[in-house]
Each structure stands twice: as structure tokens, then as C-alpha cells.
N, CA, C and O atoms as a GROMACS GRO file, in nm:
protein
  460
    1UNK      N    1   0.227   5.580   1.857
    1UNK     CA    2   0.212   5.682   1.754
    1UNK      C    3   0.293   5.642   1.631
    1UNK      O    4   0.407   5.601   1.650
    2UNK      N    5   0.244   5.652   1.504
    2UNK     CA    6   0.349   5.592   1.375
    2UNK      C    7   0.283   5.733   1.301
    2UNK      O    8   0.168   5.774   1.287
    3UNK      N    9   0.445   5.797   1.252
    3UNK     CA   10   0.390   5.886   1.193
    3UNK      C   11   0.431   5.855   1.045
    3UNK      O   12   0.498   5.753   1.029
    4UNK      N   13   0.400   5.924   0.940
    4UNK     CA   14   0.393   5.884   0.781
    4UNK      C   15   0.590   5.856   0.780
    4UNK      O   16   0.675   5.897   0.860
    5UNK      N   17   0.602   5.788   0.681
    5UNK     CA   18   0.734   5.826   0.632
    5UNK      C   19   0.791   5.934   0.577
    5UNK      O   20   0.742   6.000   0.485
    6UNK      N   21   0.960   5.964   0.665
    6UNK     CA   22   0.980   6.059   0.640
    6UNK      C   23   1.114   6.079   0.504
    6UNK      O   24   1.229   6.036   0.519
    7UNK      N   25   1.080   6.130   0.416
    7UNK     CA   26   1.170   6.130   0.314
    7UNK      C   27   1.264   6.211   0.324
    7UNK      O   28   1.252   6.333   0.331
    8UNK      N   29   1.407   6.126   0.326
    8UNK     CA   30   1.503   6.174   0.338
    8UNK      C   31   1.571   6.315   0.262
    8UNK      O   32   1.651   6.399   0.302
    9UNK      N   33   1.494   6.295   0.127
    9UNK     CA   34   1.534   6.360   0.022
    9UNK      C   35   1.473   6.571   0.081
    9UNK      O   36   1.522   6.676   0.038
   10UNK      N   37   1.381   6.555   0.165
   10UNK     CA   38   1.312   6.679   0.227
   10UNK      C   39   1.370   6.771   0.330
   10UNK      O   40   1.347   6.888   0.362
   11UNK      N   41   1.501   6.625   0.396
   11UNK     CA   42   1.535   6.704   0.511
   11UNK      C   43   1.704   6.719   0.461
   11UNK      O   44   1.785   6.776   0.534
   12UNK      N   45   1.744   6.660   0.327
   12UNK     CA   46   1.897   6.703   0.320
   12UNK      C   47   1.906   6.778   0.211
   12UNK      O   48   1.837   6.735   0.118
   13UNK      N   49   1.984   6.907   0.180
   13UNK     CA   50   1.920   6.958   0.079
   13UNK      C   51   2.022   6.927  -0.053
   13UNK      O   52   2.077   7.020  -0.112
   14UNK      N   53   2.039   6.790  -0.090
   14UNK     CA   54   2.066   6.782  -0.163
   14UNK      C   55   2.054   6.614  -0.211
   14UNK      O   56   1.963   6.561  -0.147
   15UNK      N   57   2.106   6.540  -0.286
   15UNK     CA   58   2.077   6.439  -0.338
   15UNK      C   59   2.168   6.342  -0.244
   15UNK      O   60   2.136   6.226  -0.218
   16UNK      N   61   2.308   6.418  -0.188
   16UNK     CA   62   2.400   6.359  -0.115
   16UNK      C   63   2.394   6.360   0.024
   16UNK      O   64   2.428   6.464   0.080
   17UNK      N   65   2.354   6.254   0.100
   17UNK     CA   66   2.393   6.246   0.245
   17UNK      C   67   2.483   6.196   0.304
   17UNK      O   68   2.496   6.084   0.355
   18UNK      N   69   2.572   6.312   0.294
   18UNK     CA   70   2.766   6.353   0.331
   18UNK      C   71   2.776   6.436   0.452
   18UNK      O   72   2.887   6.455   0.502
   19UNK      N   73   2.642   6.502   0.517
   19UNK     CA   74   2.748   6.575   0.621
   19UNK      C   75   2.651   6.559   0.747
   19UNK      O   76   2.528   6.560   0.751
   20UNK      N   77   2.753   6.545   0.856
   20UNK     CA   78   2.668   6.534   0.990
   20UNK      C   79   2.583   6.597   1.028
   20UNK      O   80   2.496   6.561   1.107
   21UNK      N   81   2.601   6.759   0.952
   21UNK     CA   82   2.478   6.882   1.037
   21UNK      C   83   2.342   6.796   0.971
   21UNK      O   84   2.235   6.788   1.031
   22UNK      N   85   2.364   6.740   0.851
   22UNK     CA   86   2.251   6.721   0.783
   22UNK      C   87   2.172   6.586   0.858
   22UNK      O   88   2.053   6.573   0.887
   23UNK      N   89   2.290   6.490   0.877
   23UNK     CA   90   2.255   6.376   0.981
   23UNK      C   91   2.196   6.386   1.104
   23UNK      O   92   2.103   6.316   1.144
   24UNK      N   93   2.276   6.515   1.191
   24UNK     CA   94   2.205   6.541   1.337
   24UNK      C   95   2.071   6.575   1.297
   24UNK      O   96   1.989   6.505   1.356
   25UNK      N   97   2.013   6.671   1.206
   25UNK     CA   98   1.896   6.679   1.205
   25UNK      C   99   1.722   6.580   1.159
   25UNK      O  100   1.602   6.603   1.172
   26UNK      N  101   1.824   6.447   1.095
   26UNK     CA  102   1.742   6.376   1.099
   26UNK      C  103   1.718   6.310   1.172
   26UNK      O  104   1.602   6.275   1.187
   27UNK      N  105   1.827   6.259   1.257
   27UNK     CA  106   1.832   6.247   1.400
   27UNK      C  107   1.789   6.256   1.500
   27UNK      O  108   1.774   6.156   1.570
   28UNK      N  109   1.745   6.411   1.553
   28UNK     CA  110   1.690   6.456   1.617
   28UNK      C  111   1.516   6.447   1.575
   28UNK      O  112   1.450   6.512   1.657
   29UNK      N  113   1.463   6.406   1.506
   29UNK     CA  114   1.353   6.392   1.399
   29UNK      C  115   1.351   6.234   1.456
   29UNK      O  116   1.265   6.205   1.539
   30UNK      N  117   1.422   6.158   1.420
   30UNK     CA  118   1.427   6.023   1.436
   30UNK      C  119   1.393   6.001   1.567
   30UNK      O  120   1.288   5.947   1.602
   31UNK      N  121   1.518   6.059   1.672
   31UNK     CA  122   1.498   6.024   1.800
   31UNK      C  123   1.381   6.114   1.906
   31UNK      O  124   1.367   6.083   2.025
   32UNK      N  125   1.321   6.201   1.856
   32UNK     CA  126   1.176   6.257   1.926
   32UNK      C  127   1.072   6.163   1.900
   32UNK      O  128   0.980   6.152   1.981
   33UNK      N  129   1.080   6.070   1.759
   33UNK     CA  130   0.964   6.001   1.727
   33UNK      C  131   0.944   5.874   1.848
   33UNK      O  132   0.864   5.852   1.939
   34UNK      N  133   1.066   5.808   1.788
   34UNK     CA  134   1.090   5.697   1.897
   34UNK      C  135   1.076   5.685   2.072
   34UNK      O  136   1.073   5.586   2.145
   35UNK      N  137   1.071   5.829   2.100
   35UNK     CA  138   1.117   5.892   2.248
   35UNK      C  139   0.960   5.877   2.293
   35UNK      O  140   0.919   5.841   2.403
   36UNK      N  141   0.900   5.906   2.202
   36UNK     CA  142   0.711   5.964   2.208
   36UNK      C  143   0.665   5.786   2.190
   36UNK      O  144   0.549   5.770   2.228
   37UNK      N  145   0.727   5.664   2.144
   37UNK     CA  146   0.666   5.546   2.107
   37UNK      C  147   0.645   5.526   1.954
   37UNK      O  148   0.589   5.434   1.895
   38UNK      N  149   0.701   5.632   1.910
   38UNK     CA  150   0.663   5.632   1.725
   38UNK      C  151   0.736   5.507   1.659
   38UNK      O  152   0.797   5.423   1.723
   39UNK      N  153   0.721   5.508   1.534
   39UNK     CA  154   0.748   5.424   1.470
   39UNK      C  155   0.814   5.528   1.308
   39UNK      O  156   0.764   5.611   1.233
   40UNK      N  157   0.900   5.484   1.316
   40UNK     CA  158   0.969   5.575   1.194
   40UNK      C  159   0.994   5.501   1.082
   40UNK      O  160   1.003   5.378   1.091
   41UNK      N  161   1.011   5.580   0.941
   41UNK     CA  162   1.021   5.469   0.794
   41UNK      C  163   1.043   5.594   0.741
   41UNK      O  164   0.968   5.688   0.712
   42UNK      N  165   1.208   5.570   0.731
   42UNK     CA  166   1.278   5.654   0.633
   42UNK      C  167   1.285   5.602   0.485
   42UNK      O  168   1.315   5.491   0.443
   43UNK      N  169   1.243   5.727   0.411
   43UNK     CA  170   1.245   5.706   0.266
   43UNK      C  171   1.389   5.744   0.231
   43UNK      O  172   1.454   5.825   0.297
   44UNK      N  173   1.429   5.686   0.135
   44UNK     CA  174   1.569   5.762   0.097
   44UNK      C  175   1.580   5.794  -0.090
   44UNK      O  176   1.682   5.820  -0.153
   45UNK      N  177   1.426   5.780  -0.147
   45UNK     CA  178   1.439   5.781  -0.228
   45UNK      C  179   1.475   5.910  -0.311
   45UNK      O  180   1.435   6.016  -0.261
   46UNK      N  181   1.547   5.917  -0.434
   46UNK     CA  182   1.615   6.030  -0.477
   46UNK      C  183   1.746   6.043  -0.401
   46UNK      O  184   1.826   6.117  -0.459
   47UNK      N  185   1.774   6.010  -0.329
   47UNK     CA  186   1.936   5.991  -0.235
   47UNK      C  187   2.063   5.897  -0.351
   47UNK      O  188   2.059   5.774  -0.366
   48UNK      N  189   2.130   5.955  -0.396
   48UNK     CA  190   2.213   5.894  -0.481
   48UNK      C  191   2.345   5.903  -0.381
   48UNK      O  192   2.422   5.843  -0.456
   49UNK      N  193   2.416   5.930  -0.282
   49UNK     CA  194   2.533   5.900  -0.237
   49UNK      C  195   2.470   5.907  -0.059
   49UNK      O  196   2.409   6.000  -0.007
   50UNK      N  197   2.508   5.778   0.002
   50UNK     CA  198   2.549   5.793   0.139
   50UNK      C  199   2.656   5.747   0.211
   50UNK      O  200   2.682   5.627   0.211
   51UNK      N  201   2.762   5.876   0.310
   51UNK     CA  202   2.812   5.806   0.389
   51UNK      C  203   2.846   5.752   0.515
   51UNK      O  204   2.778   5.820   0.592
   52UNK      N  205   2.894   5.694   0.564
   52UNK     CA  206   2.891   5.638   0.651
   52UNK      C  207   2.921   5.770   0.785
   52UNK      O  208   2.952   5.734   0.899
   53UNK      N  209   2.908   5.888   0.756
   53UNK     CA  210   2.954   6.048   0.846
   53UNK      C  211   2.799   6.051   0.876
   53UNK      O  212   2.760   6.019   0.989
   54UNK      N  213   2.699   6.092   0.766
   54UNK     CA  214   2.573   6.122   0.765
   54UNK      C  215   2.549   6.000   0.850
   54UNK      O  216   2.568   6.027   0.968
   55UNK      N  217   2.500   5.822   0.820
   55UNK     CA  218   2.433   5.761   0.864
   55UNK      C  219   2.467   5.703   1.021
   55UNK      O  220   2.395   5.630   1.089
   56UNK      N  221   2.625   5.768   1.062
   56UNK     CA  222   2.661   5.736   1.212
   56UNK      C  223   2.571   5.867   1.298
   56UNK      O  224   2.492   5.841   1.389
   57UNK      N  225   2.596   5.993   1.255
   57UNK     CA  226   2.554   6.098   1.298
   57UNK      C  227   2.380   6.081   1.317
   57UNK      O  228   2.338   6.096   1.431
   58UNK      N  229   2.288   6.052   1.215
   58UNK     CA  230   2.161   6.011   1.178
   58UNK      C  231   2.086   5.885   1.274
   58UNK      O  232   1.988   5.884   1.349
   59UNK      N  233   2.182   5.786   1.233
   59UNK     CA  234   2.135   5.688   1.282
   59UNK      C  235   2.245   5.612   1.417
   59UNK      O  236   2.236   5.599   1.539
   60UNK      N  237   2.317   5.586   1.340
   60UNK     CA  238   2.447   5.538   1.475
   60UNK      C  239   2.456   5.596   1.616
   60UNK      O  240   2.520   5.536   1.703
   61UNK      N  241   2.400   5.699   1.638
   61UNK     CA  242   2.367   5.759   1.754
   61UNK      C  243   2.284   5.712   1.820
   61UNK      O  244   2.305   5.724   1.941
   62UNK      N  245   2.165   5.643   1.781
   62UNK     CA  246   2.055   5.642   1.838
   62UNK      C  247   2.101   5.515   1.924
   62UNK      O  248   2.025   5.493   2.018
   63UNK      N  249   2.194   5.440   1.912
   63UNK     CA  250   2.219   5.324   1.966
   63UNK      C  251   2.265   5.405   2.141
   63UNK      O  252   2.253   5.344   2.247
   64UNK      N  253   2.305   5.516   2.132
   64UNK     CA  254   2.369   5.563   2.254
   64UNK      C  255   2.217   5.617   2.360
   64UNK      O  256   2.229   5.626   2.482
   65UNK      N  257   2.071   5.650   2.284
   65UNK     CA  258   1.974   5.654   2.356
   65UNK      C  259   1.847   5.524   2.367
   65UNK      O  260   1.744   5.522   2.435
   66UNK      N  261   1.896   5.437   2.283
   66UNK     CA  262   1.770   5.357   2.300
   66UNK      C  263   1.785   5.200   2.290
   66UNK      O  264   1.881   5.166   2.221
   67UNK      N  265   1.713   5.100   2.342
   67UNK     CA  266   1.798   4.964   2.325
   67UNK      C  267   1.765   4.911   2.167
   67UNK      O  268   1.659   4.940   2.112
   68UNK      N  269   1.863   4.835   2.104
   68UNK     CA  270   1.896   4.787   2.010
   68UNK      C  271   1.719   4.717   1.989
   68UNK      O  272   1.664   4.752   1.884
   69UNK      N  273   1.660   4.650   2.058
   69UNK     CA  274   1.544   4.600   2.030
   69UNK      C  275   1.461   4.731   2.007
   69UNK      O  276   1.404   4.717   1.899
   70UNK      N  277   1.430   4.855   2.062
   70UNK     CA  278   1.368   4.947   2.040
   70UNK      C  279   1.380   4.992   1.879
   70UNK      O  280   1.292   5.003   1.794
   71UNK      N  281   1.494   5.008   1.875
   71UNK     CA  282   1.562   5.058   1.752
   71UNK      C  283   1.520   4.957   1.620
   71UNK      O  284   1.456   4.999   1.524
   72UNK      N  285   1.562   4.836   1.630
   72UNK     CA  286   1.476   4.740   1.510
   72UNK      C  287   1.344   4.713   1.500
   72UNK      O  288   1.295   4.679   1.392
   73UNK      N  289   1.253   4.725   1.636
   73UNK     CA  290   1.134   4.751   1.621
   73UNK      C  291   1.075   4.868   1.568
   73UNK      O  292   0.980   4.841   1.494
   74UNK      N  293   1.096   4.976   1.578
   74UNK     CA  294   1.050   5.092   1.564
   74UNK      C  295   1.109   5.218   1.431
   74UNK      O  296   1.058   5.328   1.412
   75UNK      N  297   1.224   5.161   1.358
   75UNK     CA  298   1.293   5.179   1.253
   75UNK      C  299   1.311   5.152   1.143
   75UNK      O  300   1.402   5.072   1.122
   76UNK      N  301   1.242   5.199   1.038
   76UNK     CA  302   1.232   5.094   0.903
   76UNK      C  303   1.336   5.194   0.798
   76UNK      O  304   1.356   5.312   0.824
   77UNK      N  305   1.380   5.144   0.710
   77UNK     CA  306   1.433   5.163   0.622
   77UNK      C  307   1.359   5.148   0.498
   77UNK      O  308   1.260   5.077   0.487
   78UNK      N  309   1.432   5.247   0.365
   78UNK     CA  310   1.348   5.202   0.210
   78UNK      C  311   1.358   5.275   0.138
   78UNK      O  312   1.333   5.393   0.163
   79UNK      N  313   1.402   5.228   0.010
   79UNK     CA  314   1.431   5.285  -0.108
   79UNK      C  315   1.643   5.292  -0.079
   79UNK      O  316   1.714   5.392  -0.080
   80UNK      N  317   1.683   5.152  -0.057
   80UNK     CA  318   1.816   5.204  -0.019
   80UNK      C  319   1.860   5.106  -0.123
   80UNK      O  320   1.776   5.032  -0.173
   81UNK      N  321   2.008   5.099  -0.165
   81UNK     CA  322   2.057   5.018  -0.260
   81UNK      C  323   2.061   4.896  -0.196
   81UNK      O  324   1.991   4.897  -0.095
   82UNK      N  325   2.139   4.744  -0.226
   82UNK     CA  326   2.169   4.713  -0.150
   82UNK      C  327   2.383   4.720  -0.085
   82UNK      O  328   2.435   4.647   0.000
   83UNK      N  329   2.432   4.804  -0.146
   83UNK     CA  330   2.552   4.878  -0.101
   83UNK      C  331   2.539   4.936   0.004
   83UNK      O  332   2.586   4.902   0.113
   84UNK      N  333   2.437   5.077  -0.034
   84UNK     CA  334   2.374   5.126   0.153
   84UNK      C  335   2.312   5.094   0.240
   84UNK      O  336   2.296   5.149   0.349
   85UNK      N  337   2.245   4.938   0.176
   85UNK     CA  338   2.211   4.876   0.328
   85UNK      C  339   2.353   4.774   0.376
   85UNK      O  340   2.363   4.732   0.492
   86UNK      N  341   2.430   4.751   0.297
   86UNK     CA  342   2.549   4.668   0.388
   86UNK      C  343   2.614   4.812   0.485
   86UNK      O  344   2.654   4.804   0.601
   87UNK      N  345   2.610   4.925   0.410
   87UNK     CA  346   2.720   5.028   0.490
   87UNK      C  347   2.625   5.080   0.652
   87UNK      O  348   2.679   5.104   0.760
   88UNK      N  349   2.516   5.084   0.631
   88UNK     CA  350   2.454   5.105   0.731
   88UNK      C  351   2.400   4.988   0.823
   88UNK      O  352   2.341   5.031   0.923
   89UNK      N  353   2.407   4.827   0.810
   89UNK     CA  354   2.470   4.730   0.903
   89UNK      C  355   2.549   4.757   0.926
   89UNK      O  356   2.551   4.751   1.049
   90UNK      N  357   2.730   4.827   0.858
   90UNK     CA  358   2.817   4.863   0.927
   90UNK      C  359   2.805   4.937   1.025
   90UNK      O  360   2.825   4.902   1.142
   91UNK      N  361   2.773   5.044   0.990
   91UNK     CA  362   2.714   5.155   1.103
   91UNK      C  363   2.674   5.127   1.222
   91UNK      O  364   2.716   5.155   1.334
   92UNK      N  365   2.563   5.051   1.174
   92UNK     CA  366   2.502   4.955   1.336
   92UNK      C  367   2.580   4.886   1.426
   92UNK      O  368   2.595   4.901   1.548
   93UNK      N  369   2.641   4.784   1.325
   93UNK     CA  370   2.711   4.715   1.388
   93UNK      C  371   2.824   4.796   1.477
   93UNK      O  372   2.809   4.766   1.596
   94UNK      N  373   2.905   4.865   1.463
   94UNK     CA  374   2.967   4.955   1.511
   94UNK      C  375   2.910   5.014   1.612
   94UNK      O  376   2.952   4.964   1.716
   95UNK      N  377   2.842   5.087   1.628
   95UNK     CA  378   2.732   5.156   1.755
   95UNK      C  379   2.740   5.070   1.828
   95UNK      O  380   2.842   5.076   1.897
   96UNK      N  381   2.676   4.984   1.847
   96UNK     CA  382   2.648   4.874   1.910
   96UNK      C  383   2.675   4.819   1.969
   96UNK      O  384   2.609   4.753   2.050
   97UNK      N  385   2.873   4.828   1.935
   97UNK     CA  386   2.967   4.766   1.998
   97UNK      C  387   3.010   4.881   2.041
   97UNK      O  388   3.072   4.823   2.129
   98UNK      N  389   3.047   5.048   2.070
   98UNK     CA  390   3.125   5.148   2.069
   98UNK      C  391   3.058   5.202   2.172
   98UNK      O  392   3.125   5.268   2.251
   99UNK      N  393   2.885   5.185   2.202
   99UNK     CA  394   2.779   5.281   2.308
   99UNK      C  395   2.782   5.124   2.401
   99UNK      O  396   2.742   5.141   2.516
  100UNK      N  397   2.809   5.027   2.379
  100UNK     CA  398   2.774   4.929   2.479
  100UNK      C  399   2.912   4.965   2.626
  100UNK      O  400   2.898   4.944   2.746
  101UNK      N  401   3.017   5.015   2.562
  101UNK     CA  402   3.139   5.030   2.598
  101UNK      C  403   3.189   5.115   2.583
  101UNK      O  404   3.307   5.085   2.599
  102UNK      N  405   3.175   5.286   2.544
  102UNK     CA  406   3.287   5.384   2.464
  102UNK      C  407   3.389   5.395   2.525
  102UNK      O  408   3.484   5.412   2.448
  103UNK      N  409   3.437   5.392   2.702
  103UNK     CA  410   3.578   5.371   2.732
  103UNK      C  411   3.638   5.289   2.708
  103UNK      O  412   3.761   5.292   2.709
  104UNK      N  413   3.599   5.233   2.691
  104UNK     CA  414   3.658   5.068   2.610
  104UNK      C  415   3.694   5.068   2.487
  104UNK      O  416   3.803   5.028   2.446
  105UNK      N  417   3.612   5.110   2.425
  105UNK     CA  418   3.629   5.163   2.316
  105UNK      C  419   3.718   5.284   2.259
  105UNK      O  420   3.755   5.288   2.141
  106UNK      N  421   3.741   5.358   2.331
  106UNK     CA  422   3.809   5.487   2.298
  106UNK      C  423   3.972   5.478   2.375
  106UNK      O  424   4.063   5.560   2.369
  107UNK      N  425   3.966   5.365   2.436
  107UNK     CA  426   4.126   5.275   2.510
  107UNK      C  427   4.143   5.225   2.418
  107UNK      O  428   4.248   5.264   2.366
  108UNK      N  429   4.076   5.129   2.345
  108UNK     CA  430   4.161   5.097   2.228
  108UNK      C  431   4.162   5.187   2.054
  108UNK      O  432   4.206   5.186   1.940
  109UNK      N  433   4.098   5.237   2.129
  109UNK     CA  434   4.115   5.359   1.944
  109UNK      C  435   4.269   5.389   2.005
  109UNK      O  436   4.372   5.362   1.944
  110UNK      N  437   4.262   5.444   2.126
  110UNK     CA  438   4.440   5.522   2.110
  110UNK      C  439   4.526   5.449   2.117
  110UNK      O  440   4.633   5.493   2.074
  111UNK      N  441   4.526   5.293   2.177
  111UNK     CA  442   4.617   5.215   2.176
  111UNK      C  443   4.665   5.193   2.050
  111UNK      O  444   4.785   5.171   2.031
  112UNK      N  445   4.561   5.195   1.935
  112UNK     CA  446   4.559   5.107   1.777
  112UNK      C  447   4.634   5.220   1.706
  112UNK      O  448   4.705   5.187   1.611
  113UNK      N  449   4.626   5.386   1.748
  113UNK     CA  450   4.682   5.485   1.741
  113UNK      C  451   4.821   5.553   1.820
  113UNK      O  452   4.874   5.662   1.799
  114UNK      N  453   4.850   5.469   1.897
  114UNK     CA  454   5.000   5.510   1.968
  114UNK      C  455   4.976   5.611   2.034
  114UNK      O  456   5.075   5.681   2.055
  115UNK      N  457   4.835   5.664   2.096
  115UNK     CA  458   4.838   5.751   2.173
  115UNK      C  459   4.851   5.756   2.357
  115UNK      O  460   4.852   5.864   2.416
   0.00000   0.00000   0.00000
């Protein structure tokens, strides 16, 4: 199933994608498509600020339900700077390494933190 692209600019209500409620819900949008076999192509046009809160919540999650090959097959991006496409390789990259492992991950967040 590939459904049309979905423009980002429809589901955040504003020009800025800054906050997670706004992220979970594209999210949840994102990850029903993919769940069904879809094929998703986020527009982001009209989007003048993203950060890295919105696109972990949005997208960085999805690494915790689906394999990394699913996810680059079935995930397109467009209309992004190229600033927000390095910050959202960050993103990825991060997931990637954090859902492959999160106790592992979350042992050394508190270690790096003195907790």
C-alpha cells in the first residue's frame, strides 16, 4: 500500500517542529503506514525550524518497532534543508545504536552522568 505524501506542514500546527506531542502524532501516522506495508514520503515543505525533540519522537522511534532496512525502504524524506537532513542522520544514527541496546545504553548515560 503507498499512500500520497504526507505534509508535514498539516499535521504540526505551526511552521516549527519543536515539540514531541506534535512528533508522536506523526509518528503514529508514520508507524500504522509502515505496520500495513505502506510506503511513506514526508513533505516538510513550509517547515522553517526542526528539532532534534520533534524528529527523535517522529521518527527516531520507529527504529524501536521496525528493522532499519524496513525503515529506509519504506521512508522517504523531502523538501528538507540540507542542515535537517544532517540532524536527522543524527537522529538515526542514534536510534540505531540506543534500540539495538537501550540497557546498554542507559548504563552508560548514568555512568557519563555520575549516577
Amino acid at each position: 500500500m503507498v499512500i500520497p505524501t504526507i505534509p508535514v506542514s498539516e499535521i504540526v500546527p505551526s511552521r516549527y517542529c519543536v515539540d514531541a506531542e506534535d512528533g508522536q502524532k506523526l509518528f503514529l501516522m508514520i508507524s500504522k503506514s509502515l505496520g500495513e506495508g505502506g510506503i511513506v514520503t514526508l513533505s516538510f515543505k513550509g517547515i522553517e525550524m526542526i528539532t532534534s525533540a520533534f524528529l527523535n519522537t517522529a521518527i527516531g522511534q520507529l527504529y524501536r518497532d521496525f528493522p532499519e532496512e524496513k525503515i529506509k525502504s519504506s521512508l522517504k524524506v523531502e523538501d528538507l534543508s540540507n542542515e535537517d537532513l544532517a540532524l536527522l542522520k543524527r537522529v538515526n544514527d542514534t536510534a540505531k545504536v540506543y534500540y539495538k541496546d537501550p540497557d546498554r545504553m542507559e548504563r552508560s548515560l548514568r555512568e557519563v552522568l555520575g549516577e
